[in-house]
N, C-alpha and C positions, 0 to 999 in steps of 0.2 A: 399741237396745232390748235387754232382757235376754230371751234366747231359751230357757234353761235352768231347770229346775226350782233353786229355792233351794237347799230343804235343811235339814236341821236341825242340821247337824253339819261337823267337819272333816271326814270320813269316808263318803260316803254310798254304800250297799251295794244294790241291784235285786233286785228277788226273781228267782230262776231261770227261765228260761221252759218253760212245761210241755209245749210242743213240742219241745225240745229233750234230746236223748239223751246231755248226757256233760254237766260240769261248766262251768258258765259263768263267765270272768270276770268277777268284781264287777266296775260303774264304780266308780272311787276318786276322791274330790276331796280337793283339798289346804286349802281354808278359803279359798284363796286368789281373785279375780277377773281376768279376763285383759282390757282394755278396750281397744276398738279407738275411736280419733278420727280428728277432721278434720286430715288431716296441713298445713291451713292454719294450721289455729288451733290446735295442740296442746297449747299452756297456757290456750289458756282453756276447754277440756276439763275439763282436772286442776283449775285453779285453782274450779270449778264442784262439782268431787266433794271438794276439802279443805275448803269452805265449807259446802257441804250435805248432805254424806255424814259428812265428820271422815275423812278417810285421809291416809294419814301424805304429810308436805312429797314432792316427787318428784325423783329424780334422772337427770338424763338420760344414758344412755349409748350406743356404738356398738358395734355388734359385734364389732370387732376389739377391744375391750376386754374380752378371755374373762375375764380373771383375776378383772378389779375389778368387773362386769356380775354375776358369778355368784356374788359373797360378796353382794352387794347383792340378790339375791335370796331370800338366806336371814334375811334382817334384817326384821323386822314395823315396825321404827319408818322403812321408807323406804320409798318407793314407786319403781317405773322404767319409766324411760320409755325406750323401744329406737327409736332416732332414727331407724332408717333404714323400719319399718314403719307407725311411728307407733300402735304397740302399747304398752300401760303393764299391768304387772303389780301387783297392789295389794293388801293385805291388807284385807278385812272382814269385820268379828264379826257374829254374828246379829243381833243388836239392830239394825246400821245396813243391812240386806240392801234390805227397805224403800224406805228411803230410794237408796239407789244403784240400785234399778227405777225410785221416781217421776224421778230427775234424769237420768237414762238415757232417760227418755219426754220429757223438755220439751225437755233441751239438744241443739239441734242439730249441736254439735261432738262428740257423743257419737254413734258409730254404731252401737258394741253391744256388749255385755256378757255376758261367759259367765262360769261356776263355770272354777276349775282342775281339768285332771285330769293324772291320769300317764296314760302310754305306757308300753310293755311291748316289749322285744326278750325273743328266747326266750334261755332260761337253757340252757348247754350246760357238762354234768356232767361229761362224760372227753370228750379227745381222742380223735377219730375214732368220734364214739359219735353215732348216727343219729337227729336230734331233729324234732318237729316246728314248724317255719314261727318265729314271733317271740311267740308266749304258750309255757308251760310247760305241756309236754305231760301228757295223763292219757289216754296209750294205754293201754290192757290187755294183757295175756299176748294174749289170743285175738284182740284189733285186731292184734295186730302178726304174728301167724299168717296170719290176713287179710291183710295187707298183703305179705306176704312172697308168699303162694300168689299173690296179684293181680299183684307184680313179677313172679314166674318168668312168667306166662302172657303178658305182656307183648310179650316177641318176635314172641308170634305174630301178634299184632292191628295192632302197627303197624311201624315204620321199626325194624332191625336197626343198631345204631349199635356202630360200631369205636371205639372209646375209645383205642386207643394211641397217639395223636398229638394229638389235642381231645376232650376234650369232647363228651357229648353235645347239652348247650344251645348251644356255640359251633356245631354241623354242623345243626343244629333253623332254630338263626336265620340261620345260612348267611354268619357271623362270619368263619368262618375262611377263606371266598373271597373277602371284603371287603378290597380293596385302598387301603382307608382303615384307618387307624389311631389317630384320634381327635389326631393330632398339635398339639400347645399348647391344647388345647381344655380347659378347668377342669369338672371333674369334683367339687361336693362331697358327699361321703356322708355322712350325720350318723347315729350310730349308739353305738355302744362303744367309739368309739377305734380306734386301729390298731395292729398291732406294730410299730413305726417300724424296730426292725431286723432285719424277715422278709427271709430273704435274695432274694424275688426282686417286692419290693415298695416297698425303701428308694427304689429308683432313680425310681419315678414320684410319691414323696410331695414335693409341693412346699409345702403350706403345713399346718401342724397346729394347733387350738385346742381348750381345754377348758374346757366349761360345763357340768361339774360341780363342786361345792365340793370343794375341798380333793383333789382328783386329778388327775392329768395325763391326755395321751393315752393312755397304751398301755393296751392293750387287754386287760383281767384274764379277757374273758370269751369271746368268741371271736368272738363275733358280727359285729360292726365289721372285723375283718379278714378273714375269709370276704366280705363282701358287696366290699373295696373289691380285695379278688383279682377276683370274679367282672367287676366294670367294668371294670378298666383294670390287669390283672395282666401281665405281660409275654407279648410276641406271640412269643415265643421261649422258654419255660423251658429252662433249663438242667438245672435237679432232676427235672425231672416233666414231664407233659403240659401241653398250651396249656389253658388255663382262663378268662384273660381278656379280654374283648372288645374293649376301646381300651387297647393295649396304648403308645401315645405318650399318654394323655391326661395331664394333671398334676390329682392327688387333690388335695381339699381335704379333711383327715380330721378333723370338726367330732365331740368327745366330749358328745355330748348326753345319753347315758342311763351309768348307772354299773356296776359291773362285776355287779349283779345282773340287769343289763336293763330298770332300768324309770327313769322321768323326769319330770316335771313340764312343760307346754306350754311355761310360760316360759324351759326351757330350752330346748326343741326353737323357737323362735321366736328364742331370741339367736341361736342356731344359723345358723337362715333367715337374719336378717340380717346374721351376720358372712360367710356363704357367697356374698349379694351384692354384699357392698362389698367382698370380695377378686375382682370376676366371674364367679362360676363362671355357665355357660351353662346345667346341669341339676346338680338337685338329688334324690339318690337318697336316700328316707326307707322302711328296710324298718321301722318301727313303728307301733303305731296303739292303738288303744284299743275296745273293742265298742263299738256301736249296738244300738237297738230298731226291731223293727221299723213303719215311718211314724216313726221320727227324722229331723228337719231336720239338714241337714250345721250346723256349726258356721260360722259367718258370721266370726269372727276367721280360722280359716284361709283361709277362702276368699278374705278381705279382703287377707290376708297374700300369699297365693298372686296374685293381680290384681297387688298394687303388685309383688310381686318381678318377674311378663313386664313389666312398664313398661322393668325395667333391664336387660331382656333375658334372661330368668331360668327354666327350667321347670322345676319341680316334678311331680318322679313318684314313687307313693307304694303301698307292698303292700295289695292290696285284703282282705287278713286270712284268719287260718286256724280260723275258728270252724265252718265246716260239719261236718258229717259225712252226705259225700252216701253212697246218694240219698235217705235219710230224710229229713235235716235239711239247708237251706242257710239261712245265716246272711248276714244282709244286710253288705254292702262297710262298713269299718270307717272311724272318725275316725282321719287327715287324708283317708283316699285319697276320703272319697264325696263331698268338695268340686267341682263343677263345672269349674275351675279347676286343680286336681291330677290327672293321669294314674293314672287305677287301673289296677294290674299284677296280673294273677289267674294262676294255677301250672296249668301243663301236666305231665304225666306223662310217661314215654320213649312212652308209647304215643300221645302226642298228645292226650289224654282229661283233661278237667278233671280236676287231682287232687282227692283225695278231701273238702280240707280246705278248700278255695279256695271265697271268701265268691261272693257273688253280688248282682244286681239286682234285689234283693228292695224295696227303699226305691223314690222317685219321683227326683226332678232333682236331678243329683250323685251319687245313690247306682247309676250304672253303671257296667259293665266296662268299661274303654277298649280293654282288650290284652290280650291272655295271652303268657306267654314260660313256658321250663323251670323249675322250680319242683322240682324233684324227684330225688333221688339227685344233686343239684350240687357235684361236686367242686370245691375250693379253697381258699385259702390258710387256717393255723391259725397261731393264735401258738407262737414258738419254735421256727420252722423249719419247721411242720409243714404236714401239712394234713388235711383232712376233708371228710366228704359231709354234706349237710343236706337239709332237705324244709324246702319253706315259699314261699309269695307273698313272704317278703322275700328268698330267694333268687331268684325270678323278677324282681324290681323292679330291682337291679344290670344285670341282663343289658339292659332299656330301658334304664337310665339310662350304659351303652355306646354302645349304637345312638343314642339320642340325641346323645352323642359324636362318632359317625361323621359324622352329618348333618350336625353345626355346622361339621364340619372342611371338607364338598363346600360348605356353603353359609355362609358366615360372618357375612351379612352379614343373614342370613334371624332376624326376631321372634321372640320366647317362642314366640307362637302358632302361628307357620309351622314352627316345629318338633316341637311338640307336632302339627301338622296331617299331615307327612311322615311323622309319626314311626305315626299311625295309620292314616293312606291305603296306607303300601307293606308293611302287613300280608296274611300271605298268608291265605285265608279257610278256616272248618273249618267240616263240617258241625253243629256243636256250636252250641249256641243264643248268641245275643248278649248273651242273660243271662250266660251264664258265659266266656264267652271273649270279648267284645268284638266288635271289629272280626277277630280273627282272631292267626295266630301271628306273633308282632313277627320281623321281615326286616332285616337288614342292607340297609344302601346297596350 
């Protein structure tokens, strides 16, 4: 069924909401339809929407076909079919929207049907310059005053943390006594790429693919290498402090969004499934896109998310940085409010939901699973460098480690028995389960 409002346009823009206190990202659609089928009958899905809809002939691809998968999705006269989700991305004009609702409601190999949108990583402007979460920030002079007088007071309300050696997220999750080390365990992070020759990250990147058009991996913006230092950065730096959590894991650094931060699903879903058909065991996505509030999670990812645990596969995703508490909290954001996807929500050095980190404001799928360090997260920059960030996509790496660890004690343990570990051996805050979950994500 098609679950999403139409539309009138390539473009479609939400009015602000009047409860809210700072600038809201528009949803953005691309023209485009993202189609989930019966991955029995997959052609006679498509073959059902070329005959009664008119969308263009389809070309089936697989994920490890970054190169040829991602020109084919810039092309209107092709439609694709991503083999391993049984996802097809497809262009339709207004005139035939219609019609792909009615053939969407009869044909049973047809599960359901959304608009395309982008995804948004946050845009980071100088090196070592303090940004917030994965949208583009619009702090003020006086929030950031705010925010400074709230750090300094910070020692005094919670944990006192020594940073000369780890990390304060790595001493929070209790990483750094964890006598696992994510050893051979696939790690992919779909993001902005990575710096493939940061000096203390080359050694764990095992496999790199880009589904952007016309760009490779490396990482122009910062984003994607920050998060894939936080997972699986080396358990020893030699340059600096310990920062990473599965320091033997082997990355898979999947370039899903572009050096501005932002992406279209269809690429963040070739993504998904070139990251299964190379095994990774968890999938770290710090991106998302806003929600309203009483929005139904989106049924493609969640669809997406189901078939990937089939292959052994978990998917943990930044519950978003649109709040601004305690005025405003903003419900858990598109992919993480999926049922199916682990939502990561950001802790402060004080242990305190930070300020920005979404919530359970929506109904099934749209809760917190976990909270981890989200805040003041040192780690890797391209060109040697590094930086500190704020943001739920800096909290979502540090799960998608620990996750790491788990697979490594228990290898033989389901998507779900890991996504289940991964939230049972949370340690509990008194902070509501609206906003932290089950509690502060734990090392093995």
């Amino acid at each position: 069924m098609v679950n999403a409002p139409m539309g009138d346009g390539s473009h479609g823009d939400r009015p602000e909401r009047a409860e809210a206190p700072f600038a809201q990202q528009a949803t953005e659609y691309t023209g485009r339809y993202v189609v989930v089928l019966d991955q029995n009958e997959p052609e006679r899905g498509m073959g059902e929407l070329r005959s009664s809809v008119g969308i263009a002939p389809a070309e089936r691809v697989r994920g490890s076909e970054a190169d040829s998968s991602a020109e084919l999705l810039r092309r209107a006269d092709v439609s694709v079919l991503i083999d391993e989700l049984g996802i097809a991305v497809v262009d339709v004009e207004p005139d035939q929207r219609h019609a792909l609702a009615m053939t969407a409601e009869r044909e049973s190999t047809i599960v359901a049907a959304e608009p395309e949108r982008m995804m948004y990583a946050s845009v980071i402007t100088e090196p070592q310059q303090m940004v917030t979460g994965f949208f583009p920030s619009y702090r003020s002079d006086e929030e950031e005053v705010d925010r400074q007088t709230r750090a300094a007071g910070a020692a005094g309300l919670g944990p006192a943390w020594d940073e000369h050696q780890t990390t304060w997220g790595l001493q929070a999750t209790r990483a750094n006594w964890s006598l696992l080390t994510g050893r051979d365990v696939k790690i992919a992070v779909l993001d902005t790429g990575v710096d493939t020759d940061h000096q203390d990250l080359a050694g764990c990147i095992h496999q790199t693919a880009s589904f952007v058009p016309g760009s490779t991996v490396e990482d122009r913006n910062g984003h994607g290498t920050h998060c894939i230092g936080t997972a699986a950065g080396p358990g020893k730096a030699d340059h600096t402090i310990r920062y990473g959590v599965a320091g033997d894991a082997r990355v898979l650094a999947g370039k899903v969004l572009n050096d501005r931060g932002r992406g279209p699903d269809g690429q963040i879903l070739l993504g998904i499934a070139w990251a299964v058909e190379q095994g990774a065991r968890v999938i770290s996505l710090s991106l998302g896109s806003p929600v309203e509030p009483g929005e139904l999670f989106p049924q493609v990812y969640e669809i997406a998310a189901q078939r990937a645990r089939r292959h052994g596969t978990l998917i943990v995703a930044a519950a978003g940085n649109s709040s601004r508490r305690p005025h405003f909290v903003a419900p858990v954001e598109r992919p993480a409010n999926c049922p199916s996807i682990l939502a990561v929500a950001a802790l402060g050095k004080d242990l305190a939901t930070a300020r920005f980190s979404c919530g359970a404001v929506n109904g099934t799928g749209g809760e917190i699973d976990i909270a981890a360090p989200g805040v003041e997260v040192f780690s890797a920059a391209p060109d040697d460098t590094y930086q500190t960030l704020d943001g739920t996509s800096m909290a979502t790496p540090h799960a998608a480690g620990v996750a790491a660890l788990i697979a490594e004690a228990h290898p033989d343990a389901s998507a779900a028995d890991l996504g289940t570990r991964l939230v049972s051996g949370a340690y509990p805050l008194t902070h509501s389960a609206k906003d932290v979950g089950s509690g502060l994500l734990q090392a093995s």
